[in-house]
N, C-alpha and C positions, 0 to 999 in steps of 0.2 A: 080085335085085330089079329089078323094070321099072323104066326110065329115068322121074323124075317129069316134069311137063309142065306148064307154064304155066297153061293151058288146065283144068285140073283143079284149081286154086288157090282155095282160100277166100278169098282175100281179094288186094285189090288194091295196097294200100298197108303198106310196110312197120313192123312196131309198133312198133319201135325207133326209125328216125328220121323218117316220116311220108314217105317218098320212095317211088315206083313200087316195083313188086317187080322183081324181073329173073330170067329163067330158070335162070340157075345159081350162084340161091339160094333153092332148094325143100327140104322136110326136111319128114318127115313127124310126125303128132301124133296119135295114138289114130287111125288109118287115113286121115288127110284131109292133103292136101297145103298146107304153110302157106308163105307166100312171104316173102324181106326182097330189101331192094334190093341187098344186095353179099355176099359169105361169109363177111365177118367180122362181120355184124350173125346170121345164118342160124348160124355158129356159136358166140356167144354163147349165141342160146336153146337152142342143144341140149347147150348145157353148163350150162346154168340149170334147163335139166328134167332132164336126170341128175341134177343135185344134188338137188332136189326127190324125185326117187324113190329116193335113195339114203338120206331121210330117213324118207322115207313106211315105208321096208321098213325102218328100224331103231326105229321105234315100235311 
């Protein structure tokens, strides 16, 4: 996978705690690059949409 980029980020501000995003903490969401401020906010939601799809596929 290409390295994600700042600059390519949908959003500015992190949804977790409302703070700047920072470069590495990008993770991607249905093809779009989503940002938070630090990698423990970045990987909460990618263990929050795991679980989420982990549901979806057992419905």
């Amino acid at each position: 996978m290409d390295r994600l980029k700042l600059e390519d980020c949908v959003n500015e501000i992190c949804p977790w705690s409302g703070d700047p995003v920072s470069a590495d903490s990008l993770t991607l969401l249905d093809g779009e690059v989503v940002g938070f401020c630090n990698p423990g906010c970045r990987d909460k939601f990618e263990k929050a949409i795991q679980h989420f799809k982990q549901c979806r596929e057992q419905s």
